[in-house]
Structure formats: C-alpha cells, structure tokens
C-alpha positions as CSV (number, residue, x, y, z in Angstrom):
1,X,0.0,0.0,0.0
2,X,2.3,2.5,-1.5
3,X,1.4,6.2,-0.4
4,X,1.9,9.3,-1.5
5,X,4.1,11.9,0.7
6,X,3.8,15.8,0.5
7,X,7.3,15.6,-0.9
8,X,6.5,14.2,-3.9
9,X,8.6,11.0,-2.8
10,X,6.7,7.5,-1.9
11,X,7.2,5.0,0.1
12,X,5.8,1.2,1.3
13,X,6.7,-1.3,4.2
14,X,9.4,-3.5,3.2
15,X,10.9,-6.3,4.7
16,X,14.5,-5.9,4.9
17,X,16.8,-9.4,5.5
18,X,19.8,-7.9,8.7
19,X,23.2,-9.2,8.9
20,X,25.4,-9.6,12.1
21,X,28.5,-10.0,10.6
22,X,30.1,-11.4,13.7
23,X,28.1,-14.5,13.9
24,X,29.3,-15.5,9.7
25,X,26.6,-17.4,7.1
26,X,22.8,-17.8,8.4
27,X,23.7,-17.7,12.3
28,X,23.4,-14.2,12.6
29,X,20.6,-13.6,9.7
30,X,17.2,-11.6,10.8
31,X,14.3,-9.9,9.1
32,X,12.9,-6.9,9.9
33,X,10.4,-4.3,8.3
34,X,11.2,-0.5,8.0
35,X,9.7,2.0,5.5
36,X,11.3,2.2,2.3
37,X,11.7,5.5,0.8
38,X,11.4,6.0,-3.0
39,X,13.1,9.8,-3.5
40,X,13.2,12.0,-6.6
41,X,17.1,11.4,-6.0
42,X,17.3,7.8,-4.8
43,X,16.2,5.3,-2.6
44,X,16.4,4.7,1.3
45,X,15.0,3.0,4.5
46,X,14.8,3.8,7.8
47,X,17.7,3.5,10.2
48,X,15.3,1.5,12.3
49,X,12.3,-1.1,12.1
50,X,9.4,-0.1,12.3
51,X,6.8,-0.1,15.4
52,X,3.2,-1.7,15.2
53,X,1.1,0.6,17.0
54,X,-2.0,2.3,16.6
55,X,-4.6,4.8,18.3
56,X,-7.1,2.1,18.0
57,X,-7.0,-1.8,17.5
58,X,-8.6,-0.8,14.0
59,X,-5.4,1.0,13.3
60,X,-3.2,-2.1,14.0
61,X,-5.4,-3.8,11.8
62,X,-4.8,-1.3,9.0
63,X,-0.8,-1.2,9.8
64,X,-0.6,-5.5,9.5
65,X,-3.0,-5.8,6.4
66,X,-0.4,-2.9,4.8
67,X,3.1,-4.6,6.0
68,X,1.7,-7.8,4.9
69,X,0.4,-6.4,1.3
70,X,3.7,-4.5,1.0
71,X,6.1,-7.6,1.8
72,X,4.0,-9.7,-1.1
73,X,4.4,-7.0,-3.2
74,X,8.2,-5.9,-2.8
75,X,9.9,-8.9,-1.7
76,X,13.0,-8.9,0.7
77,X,15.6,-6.6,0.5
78,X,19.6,-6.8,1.9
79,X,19.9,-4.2,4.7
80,X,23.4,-2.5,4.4
C-alpha cells in the first residue's frame, strides 16, 4: 500500500533481511520491516524497524493488512 508523501517522494513497508557479521553465514541472519523510501534522488529505509502501533486496535489492523500487502508485493531486500 504504497502512499503518497507531501514531498513528492513514496514509500511502502518493506521487509529488509539484517546481517550480524560477527556471527558468519545464516547464524546471525534476521528480518525486519522498515519504511522504504522512493526519492526524486534515490532510494532509502529507515535506520530502524518499524513499530506496530495504533490509536485504535482498527489502526493495528490497518498497519498489518499494509506490511503484509507491501512484503507480497516488494519482496525482501539486503539491509546494508
């Protein structure tokens, strides 16, 4: 569920695959999903995961239907 921002950029949830490189191959692998930020002069994700919470249990609804659509849609990305 893509949106549009004031800026002119848009974003979507996206489900970002971490790397702790001090634990080596698929020991020290974990997901995580941050907004990912589509910019008239590139491309970036928040520093840090994003938070499911909501004024209303209605609003938490809203937030997993939209991660969930957004991971389908996107795919898995390498944090760096």
């Amino acid at each position: 569920m893509t949106k549009e921002r004031s800026e002119g950029a848009t974003w979507h949830y996206q489900l970002m695959r971490h790397k702790t490189p001090h634990l080596g191959d698929d020991e020290g692998i974990y997901y995580a999903i941050h907004e990912y930020h589509e910019m008239k002069d590139g491309q970036a994700w928040t520093m840090d995961p994003v938070e499911v919470i909501g004024e209303s249990v209605n609003d938490v609804i809203w937030s997993l239907k939209a991660m969930l659509h957004d991971i389908q849609r996107h795919g898995v990305e390498d944090y760096d």
